[in-house]
mmCIF file of the N, C-alpha and C atoms, coordinates in Angstrom:
data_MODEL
# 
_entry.id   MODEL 
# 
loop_
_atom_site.group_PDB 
_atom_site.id 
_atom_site.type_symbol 
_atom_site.label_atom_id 
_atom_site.label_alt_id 
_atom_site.label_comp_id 
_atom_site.label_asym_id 
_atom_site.label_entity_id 
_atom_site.label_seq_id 
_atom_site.pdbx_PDB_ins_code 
_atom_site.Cartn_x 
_atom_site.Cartn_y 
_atom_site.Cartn_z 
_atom_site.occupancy 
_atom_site.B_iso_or_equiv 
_atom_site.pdbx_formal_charge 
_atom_site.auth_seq_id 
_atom_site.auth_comp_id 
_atom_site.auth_asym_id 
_atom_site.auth_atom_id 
_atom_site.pdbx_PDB_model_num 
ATOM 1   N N  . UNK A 1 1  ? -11.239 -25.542 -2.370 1.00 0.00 ? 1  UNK A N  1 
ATOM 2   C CA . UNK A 1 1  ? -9.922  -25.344 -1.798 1.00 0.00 ? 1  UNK A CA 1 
ATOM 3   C C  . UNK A 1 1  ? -9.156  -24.372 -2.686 1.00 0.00 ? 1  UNK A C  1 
ATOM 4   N N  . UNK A 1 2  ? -8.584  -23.478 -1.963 1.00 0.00 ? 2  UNK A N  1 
ATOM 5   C CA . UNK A 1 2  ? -7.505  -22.214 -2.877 1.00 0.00 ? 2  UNK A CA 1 
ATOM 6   C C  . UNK A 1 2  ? -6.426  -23.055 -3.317 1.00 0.00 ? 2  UNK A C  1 
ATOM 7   N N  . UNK A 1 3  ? -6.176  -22.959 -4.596 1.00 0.00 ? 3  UNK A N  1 
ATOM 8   C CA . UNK A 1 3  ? -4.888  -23.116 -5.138 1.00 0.00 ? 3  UNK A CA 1 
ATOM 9   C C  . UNK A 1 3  ? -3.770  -21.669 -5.321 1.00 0.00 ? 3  UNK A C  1 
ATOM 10  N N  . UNK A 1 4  ? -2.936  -22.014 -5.158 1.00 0.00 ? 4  UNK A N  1 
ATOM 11  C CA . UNK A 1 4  ? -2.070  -20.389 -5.881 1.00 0.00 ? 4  UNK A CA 1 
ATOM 12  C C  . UNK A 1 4  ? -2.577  -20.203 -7.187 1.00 0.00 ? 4  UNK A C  1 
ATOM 13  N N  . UNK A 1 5  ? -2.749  -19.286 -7.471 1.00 0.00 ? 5  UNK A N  1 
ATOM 14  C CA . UNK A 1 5  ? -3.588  -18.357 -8.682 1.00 0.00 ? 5  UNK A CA 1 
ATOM 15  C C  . UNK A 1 5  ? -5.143  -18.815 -9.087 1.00 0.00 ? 5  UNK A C  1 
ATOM 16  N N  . UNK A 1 6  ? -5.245  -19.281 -7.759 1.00 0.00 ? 6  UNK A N  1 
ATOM 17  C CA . UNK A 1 6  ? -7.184  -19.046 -7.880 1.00 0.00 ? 6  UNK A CA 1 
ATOM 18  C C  . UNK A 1 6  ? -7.402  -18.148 -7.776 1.00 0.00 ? 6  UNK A C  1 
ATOM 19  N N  . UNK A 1 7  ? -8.706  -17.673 -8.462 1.00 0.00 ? 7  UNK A N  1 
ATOM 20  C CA . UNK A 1 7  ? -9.653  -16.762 -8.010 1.00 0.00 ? 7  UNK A CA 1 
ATOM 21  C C  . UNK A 1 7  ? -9.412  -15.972 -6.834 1.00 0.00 ? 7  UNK A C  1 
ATOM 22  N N  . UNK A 1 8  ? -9.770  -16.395 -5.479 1.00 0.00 ? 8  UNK A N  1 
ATOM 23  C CA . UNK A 1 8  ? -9.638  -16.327 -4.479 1.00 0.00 ? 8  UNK A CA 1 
ATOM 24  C C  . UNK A 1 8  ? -8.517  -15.730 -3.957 1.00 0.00 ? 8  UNK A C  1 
ATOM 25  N N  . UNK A 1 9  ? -7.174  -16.566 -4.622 1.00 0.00 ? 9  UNK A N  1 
ATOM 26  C CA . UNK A 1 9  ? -6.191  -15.789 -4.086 1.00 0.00 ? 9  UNK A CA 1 
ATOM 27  C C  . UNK A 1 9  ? -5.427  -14.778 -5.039 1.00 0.00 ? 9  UNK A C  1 
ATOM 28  N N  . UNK A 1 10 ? -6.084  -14.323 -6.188 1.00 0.00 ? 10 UNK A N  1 
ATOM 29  C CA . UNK A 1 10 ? -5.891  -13.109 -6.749 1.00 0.00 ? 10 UNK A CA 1 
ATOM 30  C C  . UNK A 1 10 ? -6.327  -12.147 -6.194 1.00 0.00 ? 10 UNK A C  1 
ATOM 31  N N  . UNK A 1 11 ? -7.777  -12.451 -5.796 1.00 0.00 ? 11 UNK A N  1 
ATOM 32  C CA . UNK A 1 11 ? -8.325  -11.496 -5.024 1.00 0.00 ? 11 UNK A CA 1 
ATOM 33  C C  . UNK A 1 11 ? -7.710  -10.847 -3.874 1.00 0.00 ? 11 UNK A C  1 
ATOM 34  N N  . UNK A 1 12 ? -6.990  -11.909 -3.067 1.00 0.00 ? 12 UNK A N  1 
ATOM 35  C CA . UNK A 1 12 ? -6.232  -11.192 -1.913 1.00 0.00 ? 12 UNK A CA 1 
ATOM 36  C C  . UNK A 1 12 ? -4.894  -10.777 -2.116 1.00 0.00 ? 12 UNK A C  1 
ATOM 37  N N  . UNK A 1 13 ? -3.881  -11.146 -2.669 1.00 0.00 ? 13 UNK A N  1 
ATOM 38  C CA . UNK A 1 13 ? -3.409  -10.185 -3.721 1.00 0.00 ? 13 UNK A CA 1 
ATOM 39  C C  . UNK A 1 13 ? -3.509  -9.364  -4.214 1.00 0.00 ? 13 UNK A C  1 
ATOM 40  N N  . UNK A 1 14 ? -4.731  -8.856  -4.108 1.00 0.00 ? 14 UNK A N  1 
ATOM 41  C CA . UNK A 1 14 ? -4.702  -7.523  -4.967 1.00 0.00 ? 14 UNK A CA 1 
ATOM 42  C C  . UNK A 1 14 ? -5.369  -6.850  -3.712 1.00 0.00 ? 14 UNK A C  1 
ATOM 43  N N  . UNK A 1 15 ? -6.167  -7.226  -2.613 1.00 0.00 ? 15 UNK A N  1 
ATOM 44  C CA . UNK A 1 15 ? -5.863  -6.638  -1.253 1.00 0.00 ? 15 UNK A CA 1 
ATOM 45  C C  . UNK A 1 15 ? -4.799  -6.127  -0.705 1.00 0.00 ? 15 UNK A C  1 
ATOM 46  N N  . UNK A 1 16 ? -3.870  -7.386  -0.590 1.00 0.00 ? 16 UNK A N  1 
ATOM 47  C CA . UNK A 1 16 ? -2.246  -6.530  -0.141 1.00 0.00 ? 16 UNK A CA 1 
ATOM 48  C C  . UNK A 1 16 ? -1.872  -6.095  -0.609 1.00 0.00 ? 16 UNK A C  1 
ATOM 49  N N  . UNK A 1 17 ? -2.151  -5.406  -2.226 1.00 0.00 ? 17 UNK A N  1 
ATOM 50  C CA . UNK A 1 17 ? -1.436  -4.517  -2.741 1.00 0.00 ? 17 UNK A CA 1 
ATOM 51  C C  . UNK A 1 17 ? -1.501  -3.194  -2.961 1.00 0.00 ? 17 UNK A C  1 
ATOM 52  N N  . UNK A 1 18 ? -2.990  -3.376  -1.775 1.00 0.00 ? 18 UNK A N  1 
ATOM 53  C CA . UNK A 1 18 ? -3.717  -1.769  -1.470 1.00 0.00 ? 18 UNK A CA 1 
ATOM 54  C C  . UNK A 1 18 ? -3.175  -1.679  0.020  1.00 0.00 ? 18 UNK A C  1 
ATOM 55  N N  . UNK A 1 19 ? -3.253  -2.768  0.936  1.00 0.00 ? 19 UNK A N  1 
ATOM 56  C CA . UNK A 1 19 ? -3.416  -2.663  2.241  1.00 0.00 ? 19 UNK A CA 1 
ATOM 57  C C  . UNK A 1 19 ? -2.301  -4.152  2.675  1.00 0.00 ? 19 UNK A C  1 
ATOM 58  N N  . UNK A 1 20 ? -0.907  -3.622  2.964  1.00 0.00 ? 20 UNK A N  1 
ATOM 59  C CA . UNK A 1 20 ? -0.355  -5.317  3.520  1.00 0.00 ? 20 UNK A CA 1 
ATOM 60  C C  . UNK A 1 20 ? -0.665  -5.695  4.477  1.00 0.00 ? 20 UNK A C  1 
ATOM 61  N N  . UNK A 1 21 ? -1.198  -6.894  4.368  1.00 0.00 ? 21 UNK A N  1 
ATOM 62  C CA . UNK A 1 21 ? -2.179  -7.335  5.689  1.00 0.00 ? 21 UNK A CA 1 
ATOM 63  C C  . UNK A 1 21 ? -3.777  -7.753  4.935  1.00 0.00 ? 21 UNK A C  1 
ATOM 64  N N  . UNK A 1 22 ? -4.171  -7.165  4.134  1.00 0.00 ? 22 UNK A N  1 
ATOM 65  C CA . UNK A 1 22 ? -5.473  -7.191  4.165  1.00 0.00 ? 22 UNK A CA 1 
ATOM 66  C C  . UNK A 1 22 ? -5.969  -8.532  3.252  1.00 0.00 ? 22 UNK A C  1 
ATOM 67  N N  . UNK A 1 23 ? -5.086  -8.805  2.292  1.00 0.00 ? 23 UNK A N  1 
ATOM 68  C CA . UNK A 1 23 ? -5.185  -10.070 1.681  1.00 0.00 ? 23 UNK A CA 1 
ATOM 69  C C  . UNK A 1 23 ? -5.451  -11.148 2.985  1.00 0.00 ? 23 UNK A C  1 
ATOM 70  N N  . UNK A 1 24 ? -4.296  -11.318 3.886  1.00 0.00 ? 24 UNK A N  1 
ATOM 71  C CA . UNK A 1 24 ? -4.455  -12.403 4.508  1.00 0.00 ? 24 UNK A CA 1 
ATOM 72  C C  . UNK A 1 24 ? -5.639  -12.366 5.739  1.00 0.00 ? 24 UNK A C  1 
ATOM 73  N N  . UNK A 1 25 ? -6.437  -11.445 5.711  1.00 0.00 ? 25 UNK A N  1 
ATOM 74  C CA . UNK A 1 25 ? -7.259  -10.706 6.468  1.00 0.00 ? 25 UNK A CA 1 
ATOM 75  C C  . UNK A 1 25 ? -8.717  -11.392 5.968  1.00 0.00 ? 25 UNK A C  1 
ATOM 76  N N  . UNK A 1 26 ? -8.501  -11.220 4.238  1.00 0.00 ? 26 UNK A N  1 
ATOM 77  C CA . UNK A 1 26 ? -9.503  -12.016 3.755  1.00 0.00 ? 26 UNK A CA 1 
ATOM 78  C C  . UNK A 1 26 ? -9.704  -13.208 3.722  1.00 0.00 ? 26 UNK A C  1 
ATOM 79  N N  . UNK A 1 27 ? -8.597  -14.142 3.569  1.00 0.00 ? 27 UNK A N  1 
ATOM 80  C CA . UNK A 1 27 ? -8.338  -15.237 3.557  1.00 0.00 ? 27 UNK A CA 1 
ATOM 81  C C  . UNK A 1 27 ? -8.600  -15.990 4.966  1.00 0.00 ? 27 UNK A C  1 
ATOM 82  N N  . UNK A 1 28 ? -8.613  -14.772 5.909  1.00 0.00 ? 28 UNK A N  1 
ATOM 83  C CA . UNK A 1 28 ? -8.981  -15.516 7.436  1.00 0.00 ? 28 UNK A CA 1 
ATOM 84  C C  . UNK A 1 28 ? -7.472  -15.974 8.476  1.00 0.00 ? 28 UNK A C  1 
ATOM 85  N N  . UNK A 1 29 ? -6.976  -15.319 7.999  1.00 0.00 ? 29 UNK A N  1 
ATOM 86  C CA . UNK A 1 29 ? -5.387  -15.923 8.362  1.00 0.00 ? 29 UNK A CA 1 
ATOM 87  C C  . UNK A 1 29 ? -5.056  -14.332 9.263  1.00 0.00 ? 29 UNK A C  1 
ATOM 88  N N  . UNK A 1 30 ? -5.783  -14.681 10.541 1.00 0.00 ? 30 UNK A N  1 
ATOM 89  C CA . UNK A 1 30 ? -5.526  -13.266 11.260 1.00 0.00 ? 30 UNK A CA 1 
ATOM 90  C C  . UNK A 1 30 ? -3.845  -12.697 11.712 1.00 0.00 ? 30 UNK A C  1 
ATOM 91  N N  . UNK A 1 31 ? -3.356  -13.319 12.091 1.00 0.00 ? 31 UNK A N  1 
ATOM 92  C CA . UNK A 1 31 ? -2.194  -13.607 12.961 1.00 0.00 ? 31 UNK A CA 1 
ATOM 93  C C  . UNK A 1 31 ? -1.191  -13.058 11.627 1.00 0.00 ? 31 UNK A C  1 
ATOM 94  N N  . UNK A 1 32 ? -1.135  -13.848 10.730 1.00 0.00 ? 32 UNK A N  1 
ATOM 95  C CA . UNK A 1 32 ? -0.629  -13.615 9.587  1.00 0.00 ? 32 UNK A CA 1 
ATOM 96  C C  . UNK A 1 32 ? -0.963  -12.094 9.132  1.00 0.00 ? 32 UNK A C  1 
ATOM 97  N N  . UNK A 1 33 ? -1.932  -11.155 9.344  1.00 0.00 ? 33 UNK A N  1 
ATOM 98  C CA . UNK A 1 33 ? -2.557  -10.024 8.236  1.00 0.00 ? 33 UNK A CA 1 
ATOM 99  C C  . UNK A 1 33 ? -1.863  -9.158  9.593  1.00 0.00 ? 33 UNK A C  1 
ATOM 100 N N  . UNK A 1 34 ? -1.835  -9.567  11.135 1.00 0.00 ? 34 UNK A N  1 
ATOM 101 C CA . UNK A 1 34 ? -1.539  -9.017  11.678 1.00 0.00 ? 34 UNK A CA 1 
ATOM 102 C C  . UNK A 1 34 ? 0.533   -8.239  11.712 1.00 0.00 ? 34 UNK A C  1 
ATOM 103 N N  . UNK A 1 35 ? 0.344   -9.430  11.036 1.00 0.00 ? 35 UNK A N  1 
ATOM 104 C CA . UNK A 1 35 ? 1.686   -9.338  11.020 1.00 0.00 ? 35 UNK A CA 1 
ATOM 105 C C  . UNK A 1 35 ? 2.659   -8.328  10.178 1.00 0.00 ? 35 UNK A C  1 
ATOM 106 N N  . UNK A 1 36 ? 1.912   -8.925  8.913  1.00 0.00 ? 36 UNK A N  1 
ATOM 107 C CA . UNK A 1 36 ? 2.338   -8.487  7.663  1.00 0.00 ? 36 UNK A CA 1 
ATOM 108 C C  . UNK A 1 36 ? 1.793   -6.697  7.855  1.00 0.00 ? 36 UNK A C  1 
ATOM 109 N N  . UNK A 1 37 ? 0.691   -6.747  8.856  1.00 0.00 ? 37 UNK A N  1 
ATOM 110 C CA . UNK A 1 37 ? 0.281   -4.941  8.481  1.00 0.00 ? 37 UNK A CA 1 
ATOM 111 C C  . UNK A 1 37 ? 1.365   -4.109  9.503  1.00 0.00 ? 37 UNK A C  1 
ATOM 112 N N  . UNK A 1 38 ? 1.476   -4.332  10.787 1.00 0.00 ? 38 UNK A N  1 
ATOM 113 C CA . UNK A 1 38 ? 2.649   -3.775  11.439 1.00 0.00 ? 38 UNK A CA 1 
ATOM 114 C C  . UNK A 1 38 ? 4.254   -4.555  10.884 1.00 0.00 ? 38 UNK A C  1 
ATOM 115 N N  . UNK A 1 39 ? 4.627   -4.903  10.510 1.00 0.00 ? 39 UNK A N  1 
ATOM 116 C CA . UNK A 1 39 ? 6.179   -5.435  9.738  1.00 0.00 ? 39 UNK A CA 1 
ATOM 117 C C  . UNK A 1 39 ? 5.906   -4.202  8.599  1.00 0.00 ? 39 UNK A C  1 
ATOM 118 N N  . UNK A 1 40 ? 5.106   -4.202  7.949  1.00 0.00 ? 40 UNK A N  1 
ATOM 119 C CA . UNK A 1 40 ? 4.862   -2.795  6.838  1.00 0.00 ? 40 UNK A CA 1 
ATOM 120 C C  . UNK A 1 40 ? 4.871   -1.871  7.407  1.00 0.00 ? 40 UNK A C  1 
ATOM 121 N N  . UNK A 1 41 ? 3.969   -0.935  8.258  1.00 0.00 ? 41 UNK A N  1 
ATOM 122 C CA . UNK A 1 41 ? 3.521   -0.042  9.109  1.00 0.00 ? 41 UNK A CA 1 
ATOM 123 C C  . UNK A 1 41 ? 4.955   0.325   9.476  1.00 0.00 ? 41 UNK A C  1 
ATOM 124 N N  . UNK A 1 42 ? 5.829   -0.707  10.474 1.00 0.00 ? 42 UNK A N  1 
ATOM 125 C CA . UNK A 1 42 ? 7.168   -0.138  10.993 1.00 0.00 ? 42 UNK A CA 1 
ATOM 126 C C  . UNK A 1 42 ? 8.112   0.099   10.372 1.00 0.00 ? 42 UNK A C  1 
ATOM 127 N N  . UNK A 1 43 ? 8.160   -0.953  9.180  1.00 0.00 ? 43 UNK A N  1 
ATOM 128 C CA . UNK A 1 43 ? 9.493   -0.400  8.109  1.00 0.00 ? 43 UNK A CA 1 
ATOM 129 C C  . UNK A 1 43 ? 9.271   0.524   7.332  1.00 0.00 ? 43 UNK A C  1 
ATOM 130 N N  . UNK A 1 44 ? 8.414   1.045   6.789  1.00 0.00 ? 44 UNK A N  1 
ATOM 131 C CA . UNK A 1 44 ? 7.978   2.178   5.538  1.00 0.00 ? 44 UNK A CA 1 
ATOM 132 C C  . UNK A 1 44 ? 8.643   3.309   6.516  1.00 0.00 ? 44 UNK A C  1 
ATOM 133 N N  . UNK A 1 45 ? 8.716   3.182   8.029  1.00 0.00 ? 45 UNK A N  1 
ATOM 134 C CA . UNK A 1 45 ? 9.407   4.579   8.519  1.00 0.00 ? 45 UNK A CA 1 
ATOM 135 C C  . UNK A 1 45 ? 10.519  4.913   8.132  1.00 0.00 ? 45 UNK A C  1 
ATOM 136 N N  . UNK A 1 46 ? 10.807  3.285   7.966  1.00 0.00 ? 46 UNK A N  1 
ATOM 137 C CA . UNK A 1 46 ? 12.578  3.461   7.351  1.00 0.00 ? 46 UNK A CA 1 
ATOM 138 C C  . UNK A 1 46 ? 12.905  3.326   6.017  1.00 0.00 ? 46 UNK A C  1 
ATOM 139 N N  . UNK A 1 47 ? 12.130  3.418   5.426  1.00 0.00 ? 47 UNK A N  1 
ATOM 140 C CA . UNK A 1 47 ? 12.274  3.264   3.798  1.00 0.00 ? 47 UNK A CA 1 
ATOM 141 C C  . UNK A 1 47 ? 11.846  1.603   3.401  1.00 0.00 ? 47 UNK A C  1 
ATOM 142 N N  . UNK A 1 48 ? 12.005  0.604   4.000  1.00 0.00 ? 48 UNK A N  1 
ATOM 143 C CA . UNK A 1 48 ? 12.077  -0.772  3.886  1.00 0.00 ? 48 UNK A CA 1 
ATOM 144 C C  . UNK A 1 48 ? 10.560  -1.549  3.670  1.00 0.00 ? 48 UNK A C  1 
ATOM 145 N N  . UNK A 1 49 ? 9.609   -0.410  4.275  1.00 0.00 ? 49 UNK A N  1 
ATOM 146 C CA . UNK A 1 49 ? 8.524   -1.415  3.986  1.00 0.00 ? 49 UNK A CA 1 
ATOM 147 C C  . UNK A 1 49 ? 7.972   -1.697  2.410  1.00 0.00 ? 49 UNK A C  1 
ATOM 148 N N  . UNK A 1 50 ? 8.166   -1.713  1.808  1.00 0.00 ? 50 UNK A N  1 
ATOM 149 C CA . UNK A 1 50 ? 8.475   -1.978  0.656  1.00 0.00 ? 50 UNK A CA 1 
ATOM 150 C C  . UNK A 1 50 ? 8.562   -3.373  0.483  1.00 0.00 ? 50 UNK A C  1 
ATOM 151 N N  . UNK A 1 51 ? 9.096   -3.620  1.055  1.00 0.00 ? 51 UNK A N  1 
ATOM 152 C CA . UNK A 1 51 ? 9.979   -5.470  0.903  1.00 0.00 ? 51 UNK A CA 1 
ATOM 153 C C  . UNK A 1 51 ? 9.002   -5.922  1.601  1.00 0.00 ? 51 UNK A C  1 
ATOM 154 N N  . UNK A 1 52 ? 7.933   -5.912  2.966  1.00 0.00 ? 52 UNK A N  1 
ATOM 155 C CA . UNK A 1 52 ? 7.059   -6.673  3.742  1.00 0.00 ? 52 UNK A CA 1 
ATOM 156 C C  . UNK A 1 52 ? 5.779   -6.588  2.311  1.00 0.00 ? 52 UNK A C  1 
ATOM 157 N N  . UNK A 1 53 ? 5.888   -5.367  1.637  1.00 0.00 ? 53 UNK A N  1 
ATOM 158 C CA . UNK A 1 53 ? 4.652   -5.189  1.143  1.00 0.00 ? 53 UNK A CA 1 
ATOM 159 C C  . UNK A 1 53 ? 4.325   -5.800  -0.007 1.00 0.00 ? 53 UNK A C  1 
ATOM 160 N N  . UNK A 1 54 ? 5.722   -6.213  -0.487 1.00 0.00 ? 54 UNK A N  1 
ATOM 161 C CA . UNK A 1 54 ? 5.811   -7.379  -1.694 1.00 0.00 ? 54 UNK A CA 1 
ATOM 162 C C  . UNK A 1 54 ? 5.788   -8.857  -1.233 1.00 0.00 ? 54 UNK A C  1 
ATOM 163 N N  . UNK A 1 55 ? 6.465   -9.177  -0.329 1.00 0.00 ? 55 UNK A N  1 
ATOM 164 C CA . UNK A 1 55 ? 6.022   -10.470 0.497  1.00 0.00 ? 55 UNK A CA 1 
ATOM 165 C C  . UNK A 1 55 ? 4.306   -10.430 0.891  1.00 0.00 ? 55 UNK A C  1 
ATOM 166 N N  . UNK A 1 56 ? 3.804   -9.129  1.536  1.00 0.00 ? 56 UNK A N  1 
ATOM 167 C CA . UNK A 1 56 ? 2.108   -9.674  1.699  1.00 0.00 ? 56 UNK A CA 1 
ATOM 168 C C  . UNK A 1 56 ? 1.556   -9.958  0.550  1.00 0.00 ? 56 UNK A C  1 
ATOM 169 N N  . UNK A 1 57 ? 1.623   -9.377  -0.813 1.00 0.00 ? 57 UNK A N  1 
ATOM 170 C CA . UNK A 1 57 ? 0.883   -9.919  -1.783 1.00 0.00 ? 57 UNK A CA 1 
ATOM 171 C C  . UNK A 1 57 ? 1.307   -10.728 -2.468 1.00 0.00 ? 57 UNK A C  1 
ATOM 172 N N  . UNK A 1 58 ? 2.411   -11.215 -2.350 1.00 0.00 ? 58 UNK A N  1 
ATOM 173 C CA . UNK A 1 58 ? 3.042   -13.115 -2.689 1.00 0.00 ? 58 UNK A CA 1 
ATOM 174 C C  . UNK A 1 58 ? 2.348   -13.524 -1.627 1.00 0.00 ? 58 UNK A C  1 
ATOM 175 N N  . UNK A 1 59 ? 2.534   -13.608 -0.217 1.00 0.00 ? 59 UNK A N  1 
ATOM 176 C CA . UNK A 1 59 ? 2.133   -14.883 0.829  1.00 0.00 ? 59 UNK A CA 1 
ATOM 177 C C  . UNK A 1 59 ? 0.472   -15.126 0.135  1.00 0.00 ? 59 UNK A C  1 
ATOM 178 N N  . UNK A 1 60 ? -0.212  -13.647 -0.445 1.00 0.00 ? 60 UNK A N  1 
ATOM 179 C CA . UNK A 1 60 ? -1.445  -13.944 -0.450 1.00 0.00 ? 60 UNK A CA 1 
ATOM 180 C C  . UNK A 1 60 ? -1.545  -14.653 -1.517 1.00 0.00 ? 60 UNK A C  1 
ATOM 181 N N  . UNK A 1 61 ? -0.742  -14.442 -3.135 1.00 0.00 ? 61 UNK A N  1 
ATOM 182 C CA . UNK A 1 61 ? -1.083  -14.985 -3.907 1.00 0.00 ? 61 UNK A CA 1 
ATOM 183 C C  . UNK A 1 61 ? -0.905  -16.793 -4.039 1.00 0.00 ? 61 UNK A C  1 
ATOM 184 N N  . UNK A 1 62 ? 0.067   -16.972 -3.221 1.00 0.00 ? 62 UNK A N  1 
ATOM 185 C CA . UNK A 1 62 ? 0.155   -18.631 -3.264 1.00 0.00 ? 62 UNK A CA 1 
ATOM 186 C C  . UNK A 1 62 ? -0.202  -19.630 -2.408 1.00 0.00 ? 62 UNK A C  1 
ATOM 187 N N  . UNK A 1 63 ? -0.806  -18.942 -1.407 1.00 0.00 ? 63 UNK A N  1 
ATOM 188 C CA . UNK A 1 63 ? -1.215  -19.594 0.206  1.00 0.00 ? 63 UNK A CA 1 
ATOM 189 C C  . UNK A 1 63 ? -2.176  -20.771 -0.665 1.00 0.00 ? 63 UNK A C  1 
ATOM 190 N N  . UNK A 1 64 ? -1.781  -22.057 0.220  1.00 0.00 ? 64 UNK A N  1 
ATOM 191 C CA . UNK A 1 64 ? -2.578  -22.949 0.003  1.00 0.00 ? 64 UNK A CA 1 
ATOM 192 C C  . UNK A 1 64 ? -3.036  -23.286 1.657  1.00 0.00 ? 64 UNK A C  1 
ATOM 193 N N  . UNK A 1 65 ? -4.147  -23.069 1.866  1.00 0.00 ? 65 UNK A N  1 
ATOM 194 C CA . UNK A 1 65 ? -5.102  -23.424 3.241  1.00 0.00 ? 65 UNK A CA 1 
ATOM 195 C C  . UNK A 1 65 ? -4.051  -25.397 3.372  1.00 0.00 ? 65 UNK A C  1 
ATOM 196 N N  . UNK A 1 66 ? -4.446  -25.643 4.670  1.00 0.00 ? 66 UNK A N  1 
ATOM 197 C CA . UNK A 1 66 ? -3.944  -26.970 5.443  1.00 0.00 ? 66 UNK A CA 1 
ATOM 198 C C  . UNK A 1 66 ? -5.219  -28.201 4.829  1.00 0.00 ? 66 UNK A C  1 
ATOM 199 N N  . UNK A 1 67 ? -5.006  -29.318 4.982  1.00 0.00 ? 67 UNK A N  1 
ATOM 200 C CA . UNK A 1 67 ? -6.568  -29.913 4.495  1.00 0.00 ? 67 UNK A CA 1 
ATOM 201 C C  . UNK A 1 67 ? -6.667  -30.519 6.087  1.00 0.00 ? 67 UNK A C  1 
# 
């Protein structure tokens, strides 16, 4: 099971911090990677994506899966 700052979720963390979206992409959390990559994609037009792109690699670094 992922804890925040496992392995695992460093790894995707350091996905979204190439690609927002792609952490949660790894993690299997589609809906979520979908999200986070267009919320980035549309604000960077306006200067703002910035802020989605620091939220994707937090959501990735602390996500704890449901049991």
């Amino acid at each position: 099971m992922s804890e925040p700052g496992s392995t695992a979720n460093v790894l995707a963390a350091i996905c979204s911090f190439f690609i927002p979206g792609l952490g949660q992409l790894v993690q299997g959390r589609l809906l979520a990677a979908g999200i986070h990559f267009i919320l980035a994609a549309l604000l960077w037009l306006i200067w703002l994506g910035w802020i989605v792109h620091i939220w994707s690699i937090y959501s990735a670094a602390v996500y704890r899966p449901e049991q």
